[in-house]
DRENDO-1510 file (C-alpha; in Angstrom, 1 decimal, always signed):
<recs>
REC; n; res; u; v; w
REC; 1; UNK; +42.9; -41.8; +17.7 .
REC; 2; UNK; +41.4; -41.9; +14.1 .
REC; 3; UNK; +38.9; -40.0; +12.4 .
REC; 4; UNK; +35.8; -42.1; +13.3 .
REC; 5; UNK; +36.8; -42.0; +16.9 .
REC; 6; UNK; +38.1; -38.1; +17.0 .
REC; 7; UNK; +34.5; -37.6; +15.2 .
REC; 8; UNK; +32.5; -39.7; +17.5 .
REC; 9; UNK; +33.9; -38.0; +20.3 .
REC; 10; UNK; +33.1; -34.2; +19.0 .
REC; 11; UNK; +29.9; -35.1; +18.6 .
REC; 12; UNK; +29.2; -36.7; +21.9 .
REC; 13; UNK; +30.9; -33.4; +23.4 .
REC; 14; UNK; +28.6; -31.6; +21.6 .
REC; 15; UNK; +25.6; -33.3; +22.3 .
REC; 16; UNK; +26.9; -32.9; +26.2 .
REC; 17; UNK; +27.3; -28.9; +26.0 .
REC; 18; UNK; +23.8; -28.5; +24.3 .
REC; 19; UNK; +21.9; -30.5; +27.4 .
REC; 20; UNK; +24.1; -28.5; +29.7 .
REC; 21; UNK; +22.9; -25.5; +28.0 .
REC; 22; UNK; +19.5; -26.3; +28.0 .
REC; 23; UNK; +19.4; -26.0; +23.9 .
REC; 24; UNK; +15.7; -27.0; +23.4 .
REC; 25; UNK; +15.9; -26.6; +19.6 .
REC; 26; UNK; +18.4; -29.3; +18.9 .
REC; 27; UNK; +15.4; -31.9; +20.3 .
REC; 28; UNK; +13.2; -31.0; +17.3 .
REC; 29; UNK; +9.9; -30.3; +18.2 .
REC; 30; UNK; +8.1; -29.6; +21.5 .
REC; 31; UNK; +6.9; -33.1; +22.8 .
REC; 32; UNK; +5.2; -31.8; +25.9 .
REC; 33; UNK; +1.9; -29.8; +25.8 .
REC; 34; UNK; +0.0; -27.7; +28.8 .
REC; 35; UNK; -2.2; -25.3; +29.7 .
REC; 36; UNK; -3.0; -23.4; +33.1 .
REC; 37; UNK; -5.1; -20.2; +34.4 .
REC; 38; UNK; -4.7; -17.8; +37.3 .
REC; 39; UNK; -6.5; -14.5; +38.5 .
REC; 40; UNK; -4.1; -12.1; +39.9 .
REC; 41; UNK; -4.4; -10.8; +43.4 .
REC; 42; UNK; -4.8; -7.0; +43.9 .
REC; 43; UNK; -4.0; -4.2; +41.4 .
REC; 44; UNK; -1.8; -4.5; +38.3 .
REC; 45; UNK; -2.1; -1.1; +36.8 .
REC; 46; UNK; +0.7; -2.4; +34.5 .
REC; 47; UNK; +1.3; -5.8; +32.3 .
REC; 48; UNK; +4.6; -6.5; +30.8 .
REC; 49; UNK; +5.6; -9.5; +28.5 .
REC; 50; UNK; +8.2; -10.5; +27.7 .
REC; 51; UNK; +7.8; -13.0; +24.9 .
REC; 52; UNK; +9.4; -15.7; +22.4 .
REC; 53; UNK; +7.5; -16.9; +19.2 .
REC; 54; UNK; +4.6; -17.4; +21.2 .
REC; 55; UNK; +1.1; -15.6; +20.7 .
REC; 56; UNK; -0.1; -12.8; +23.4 .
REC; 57; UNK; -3.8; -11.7; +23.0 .
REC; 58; UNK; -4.9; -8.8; +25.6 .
REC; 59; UNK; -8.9; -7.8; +26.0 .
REC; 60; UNK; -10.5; -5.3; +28.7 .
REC; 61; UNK; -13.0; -6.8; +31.1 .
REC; 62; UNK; -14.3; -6.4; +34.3 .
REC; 63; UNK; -12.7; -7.5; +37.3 .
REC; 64; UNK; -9.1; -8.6; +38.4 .
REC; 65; UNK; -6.2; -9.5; +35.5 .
REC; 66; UNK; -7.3; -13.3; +34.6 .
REC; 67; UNK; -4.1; -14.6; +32.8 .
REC; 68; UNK; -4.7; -17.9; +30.3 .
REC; 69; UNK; -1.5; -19.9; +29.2 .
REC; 70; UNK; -0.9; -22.5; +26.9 .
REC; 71; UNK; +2.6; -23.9; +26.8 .
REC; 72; UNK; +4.9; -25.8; +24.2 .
REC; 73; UNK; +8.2; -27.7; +25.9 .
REC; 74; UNK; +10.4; -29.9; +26.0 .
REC; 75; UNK; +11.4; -30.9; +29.0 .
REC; 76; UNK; +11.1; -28.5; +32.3 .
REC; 77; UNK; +7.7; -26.7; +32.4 .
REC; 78; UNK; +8.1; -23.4; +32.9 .
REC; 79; UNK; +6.9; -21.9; +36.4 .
REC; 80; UNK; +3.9; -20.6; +37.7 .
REC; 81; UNK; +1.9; -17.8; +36.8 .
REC; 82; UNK; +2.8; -14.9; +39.1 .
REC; 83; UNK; -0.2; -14.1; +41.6 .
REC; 84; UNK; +0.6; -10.9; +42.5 .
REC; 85; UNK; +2.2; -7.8; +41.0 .
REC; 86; UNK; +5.5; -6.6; +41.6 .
REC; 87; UNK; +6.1; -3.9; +44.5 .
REC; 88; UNK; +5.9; -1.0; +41.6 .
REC; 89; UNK; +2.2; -2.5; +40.1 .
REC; 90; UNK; +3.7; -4.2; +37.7 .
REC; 91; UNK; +2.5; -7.7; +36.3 .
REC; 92; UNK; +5.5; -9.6; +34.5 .
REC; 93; UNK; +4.7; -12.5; +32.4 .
REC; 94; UNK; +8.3; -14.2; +30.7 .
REC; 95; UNK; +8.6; -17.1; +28.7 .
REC; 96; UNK; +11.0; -17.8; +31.4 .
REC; 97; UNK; +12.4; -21.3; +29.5 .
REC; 98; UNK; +14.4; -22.5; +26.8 .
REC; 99; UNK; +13.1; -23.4; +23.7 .
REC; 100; UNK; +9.5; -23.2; +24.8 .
REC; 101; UNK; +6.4; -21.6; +22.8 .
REC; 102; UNK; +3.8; -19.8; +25.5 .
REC; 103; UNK; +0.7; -18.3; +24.5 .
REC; 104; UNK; -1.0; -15.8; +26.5 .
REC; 105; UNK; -4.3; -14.8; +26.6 .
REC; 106; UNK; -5.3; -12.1; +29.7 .
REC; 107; UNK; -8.2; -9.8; +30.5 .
REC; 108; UNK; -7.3; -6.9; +32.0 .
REC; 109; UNK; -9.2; -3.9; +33.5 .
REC; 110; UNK; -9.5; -1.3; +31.1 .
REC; 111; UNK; -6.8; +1.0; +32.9 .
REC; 112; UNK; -4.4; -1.2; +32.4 .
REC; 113; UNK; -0.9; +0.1; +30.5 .
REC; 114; UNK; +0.4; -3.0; +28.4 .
REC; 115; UNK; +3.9; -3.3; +27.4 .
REC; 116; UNK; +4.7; -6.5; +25.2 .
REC; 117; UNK; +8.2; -7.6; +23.9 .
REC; 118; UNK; +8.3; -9.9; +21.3 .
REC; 119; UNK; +10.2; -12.4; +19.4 .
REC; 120; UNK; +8.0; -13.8; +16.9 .
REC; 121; UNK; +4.0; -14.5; +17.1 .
REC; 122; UNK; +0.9; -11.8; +16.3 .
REC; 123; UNK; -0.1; -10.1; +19.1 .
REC; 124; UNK; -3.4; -8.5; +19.7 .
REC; 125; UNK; -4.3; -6.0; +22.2 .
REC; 126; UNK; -7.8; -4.3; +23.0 .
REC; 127; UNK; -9.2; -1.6; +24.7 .
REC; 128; UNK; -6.7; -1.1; +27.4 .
REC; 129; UNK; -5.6; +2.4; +28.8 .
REC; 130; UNK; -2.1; +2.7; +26.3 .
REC; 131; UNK; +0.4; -0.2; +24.6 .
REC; 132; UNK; +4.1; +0.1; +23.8 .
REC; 133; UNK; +5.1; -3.1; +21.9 .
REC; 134; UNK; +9.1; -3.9; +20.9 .
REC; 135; UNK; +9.4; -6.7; +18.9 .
REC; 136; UNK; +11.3; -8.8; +16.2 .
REC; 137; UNK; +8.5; -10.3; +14.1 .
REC; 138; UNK; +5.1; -11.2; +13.8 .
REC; 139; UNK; +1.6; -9.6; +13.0 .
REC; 140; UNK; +0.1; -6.4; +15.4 .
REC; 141; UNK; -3.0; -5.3; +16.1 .
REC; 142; UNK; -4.0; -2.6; +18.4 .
REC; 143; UNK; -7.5; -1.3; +18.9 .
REC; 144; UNK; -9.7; +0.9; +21.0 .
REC; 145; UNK; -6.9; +2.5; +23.0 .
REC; 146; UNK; -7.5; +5.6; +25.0 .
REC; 147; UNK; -4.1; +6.7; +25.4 .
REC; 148; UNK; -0.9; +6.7; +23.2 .
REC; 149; UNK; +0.2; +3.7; +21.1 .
REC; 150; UNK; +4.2; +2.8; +20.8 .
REC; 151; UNK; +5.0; +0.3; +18.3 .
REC; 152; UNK; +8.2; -0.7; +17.4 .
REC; 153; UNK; +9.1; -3.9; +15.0 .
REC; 154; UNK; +11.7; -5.9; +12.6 .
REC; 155; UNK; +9.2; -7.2; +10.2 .
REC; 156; UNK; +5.6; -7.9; +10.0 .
REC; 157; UNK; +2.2; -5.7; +9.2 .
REC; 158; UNK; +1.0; -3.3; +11.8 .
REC; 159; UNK; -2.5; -2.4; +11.6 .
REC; 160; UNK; -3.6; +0.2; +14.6 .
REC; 161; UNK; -7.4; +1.7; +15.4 .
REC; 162; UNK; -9.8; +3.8; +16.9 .
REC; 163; UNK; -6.9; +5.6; +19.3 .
REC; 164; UNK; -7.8; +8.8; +21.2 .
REC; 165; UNK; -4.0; +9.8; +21.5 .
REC; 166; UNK; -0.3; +9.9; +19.8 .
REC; 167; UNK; +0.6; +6.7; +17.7 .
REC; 168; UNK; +4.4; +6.1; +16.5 .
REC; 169; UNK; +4.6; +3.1; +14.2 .
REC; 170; UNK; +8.8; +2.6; +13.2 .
REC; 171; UNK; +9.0; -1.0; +10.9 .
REC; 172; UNK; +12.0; -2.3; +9.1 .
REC; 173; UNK; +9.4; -3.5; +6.7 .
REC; 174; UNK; +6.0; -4.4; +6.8 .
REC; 175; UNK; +2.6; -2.9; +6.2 .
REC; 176; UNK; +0.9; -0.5; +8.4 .
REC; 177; UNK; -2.6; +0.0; +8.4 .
REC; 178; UNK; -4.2; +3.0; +10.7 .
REC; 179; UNK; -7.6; +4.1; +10.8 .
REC; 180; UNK; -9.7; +6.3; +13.3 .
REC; 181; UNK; -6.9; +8.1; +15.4 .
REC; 182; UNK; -7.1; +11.5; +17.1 .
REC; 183; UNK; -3.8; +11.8; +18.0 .
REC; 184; UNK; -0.5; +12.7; +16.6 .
REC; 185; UNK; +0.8; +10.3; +14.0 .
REC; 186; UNK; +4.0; +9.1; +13.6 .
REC; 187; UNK; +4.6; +6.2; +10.8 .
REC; 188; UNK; +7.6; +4.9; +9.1 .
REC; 189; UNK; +8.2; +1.8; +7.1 .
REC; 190; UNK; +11.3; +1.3; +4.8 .
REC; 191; UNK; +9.7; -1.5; +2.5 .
REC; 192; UNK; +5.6; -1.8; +2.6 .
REC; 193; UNK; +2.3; +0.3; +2.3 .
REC; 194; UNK; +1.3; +2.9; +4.3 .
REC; 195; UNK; -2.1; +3.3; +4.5 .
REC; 196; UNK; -4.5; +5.4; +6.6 .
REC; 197; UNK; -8.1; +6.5; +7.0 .
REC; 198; UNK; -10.3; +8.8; +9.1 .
REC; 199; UNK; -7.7; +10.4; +10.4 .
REC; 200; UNK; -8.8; +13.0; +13.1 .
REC; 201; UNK; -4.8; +13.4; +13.6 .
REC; 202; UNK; -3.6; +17.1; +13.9 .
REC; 203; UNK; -0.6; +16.3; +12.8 .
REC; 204; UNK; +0.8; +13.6; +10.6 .
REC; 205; UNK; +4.3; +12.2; +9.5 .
REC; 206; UNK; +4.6; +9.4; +6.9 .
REC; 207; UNK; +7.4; +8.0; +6.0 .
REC; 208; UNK; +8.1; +4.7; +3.5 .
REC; 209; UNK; +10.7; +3.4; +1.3 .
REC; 210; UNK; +9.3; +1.7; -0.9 .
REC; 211; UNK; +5.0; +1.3; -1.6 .
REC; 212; UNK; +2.5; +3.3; -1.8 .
REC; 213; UNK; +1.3; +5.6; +1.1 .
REC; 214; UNK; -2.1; +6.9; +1.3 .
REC; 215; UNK; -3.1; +9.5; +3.9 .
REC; 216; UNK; -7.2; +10.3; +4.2 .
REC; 217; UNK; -8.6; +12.6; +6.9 .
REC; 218; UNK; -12.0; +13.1; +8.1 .
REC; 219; UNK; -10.7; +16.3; +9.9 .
REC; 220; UNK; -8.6; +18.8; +8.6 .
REC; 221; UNK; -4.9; +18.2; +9.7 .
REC; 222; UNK; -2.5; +21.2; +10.8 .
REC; 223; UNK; +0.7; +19.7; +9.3 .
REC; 224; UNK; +1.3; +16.8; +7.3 .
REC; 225; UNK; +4.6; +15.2; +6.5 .
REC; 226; UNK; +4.3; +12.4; +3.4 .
REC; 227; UNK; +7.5; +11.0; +2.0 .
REC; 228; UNK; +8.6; +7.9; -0.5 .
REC; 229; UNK; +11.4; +6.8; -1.9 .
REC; 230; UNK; +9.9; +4.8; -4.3 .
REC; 231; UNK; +5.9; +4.6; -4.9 .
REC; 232; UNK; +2.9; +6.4; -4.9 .
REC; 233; UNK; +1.7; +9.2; -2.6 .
REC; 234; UNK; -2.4; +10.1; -2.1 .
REC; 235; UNK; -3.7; +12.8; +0.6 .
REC; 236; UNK; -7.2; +13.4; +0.7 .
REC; 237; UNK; -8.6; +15.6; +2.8 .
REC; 238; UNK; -11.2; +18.4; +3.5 .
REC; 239; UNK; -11.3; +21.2; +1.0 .
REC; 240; UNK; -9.9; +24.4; +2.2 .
REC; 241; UNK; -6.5; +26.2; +2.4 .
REC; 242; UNK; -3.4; +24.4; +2.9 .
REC; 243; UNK; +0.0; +26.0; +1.9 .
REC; 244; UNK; +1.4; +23.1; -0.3 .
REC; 245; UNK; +4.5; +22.3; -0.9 .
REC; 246; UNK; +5.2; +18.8; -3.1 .
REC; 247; UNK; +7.3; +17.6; -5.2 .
REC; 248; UNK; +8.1; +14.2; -7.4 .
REC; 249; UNK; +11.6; +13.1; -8.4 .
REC; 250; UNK; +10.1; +11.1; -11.1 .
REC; 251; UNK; +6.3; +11.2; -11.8 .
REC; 252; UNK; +3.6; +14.0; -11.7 .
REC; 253; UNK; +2.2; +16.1; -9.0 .
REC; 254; UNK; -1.9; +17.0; -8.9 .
REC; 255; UNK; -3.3; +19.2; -6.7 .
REC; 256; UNK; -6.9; +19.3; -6.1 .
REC; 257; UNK; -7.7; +21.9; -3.1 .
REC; 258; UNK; -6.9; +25.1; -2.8 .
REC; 259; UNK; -3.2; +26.1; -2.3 .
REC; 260; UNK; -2.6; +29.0; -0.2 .
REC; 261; UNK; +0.6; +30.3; +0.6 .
REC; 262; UNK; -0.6; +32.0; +4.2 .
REC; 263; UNK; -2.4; +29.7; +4.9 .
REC; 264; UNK; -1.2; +28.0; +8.9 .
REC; 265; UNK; -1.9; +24.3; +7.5 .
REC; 266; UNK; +1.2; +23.1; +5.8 .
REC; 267; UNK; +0.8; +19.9; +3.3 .
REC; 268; UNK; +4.3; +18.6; +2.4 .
REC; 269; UNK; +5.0; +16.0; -0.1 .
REC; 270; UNK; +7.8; +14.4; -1.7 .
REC; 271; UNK; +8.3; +11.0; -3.9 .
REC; 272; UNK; +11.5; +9.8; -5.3 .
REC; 273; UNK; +9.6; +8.1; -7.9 .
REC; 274; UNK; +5.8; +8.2; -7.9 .
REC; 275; UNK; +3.1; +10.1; -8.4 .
REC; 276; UNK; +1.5; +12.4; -6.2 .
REC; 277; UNK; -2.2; +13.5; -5.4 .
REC; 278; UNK; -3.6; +15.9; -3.2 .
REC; 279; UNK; -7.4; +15.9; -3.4 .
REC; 280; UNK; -9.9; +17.7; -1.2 .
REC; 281; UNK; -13.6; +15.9; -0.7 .
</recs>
């Protein structure tokens, strides 16, 4: 057998293993196109996604969960929209397909505990009952959340709001945007901004690698925890006593409210290089 022929028939073997494997990707782009709705049946006091690169947008509403899909494939359509939830009240959406893109879009009731695993897409969710989200990359939103927010992610800006309970933010990189939380704070980034306002939080820990991390409270916190490898740090707060305790590898340090050693409120600062400024309104 020559080279033409031993090359001809690798590539036919191949092309053989990816349609046996149901390889979607190495057909180039999605050629079919859909879209379909369903209202669930009964309770769902739980929505889990599991998710590719497609979008996932979640909103409260009235009623039962109404589920919207829009779907990118090649050549099996993926299933049906489940009807009902599972025996444990749990809804569970799945790209269940190779190679496909779904979008989801779902109104839920405003009870409802969302749990979203992505791949890739932004993902938006809204004035549900608490949201844990674990996902590789793409753009997150959360807002108007009564109970805690979990947000775990590879890459991509986080920006979080107007949550009544604990928020833990852990990004590889990416910027993370809070504003409005009453809850304990927990926010870590190793390459991107940090940056928060009206923070009600009673306690905060902030955490970046590299950018600049700013921290401003409309209520005074009990304990705050800012630290940066590399960039600038800015607290501002309401002026009274905090025991303070900051200090910048290379840069200067400025302290603007009152620092009081017995005081219970502990301010704790640290840049590898960067300024720091801790100012009192």
């Amino acid at each position: 057998m020559g080279p033409r022929t031993t090359l001809a028939a690798s590539a036919a073997v191949a092309a053989l293993a990816a349609l046996a494997t149901g390889c979607a990707d190495d057909f180039g782009p999605a050629t079919n196109h859909a879209k379909d709705s369903a209202t669930v049946t009964g309770a769902a006091p739980v929505v889990d996604i599991h998710n590719g690169s497609g979008s996932v947008r979640i909103v409260a509403g009235a009623g039962p969960v109404k589920v919207h899909r829009t779907m990118d494939y090649h050549h099996t359509r993926p299933g049906p929209i489940p009807r009902t939830a599972g025996s444990d009240g749990t809804l569970r959406l799945a790209a269940d397909c190779d190679g496909c893109k779904i979008g989801y879009e779902l109104t839920v009731p405003p009870a409802t505990q969302v749990r979203v695993h992505g791949g890739s897409g932004r993902v938006d969710v809204s004035g549900v009952a608490q949201v844990r989200y674990d996902g590789g990359s793409g753009t997150v939103g959360v807002t108007r959340v009564t109970g805690p927010v979990q947000v775990r992610t590879g890459s991509g800006s986080v920006d979080v709001s107007h949550v009544g309970a604990a928020v833990t933010i852990r990004a590889a990189s990416g910027d993370i945007g809070l504003a409005d939380v009453g809850g304990a704070v927990v926010a870590v980034t190793s390459h991107g901004d940090l940056h928060a306002s009206g923070l009600r939080a009673p306690s905060v820990e902030g955490r970046i690698g590299s950018g600049s991390l700013k921290l401003d409270f409309a209520t005074a916190p009990q304990r705050v925890t800012a630290q940066s490898g590399s960039g600038n740090i800015e607290i501002r707060l309401p002026s009274q006593g905090y025991r303070i305790e900051a200090a910048a590898g290379s840069g200067s340090v400025h302290r603007r409210v009152p620092d009081s050693p017995a005081a219970t409120a502990l301010i704790s600062a640290h840049s590898g290089s960067g300024d720091i400024d801790i100012d009192g309104r």
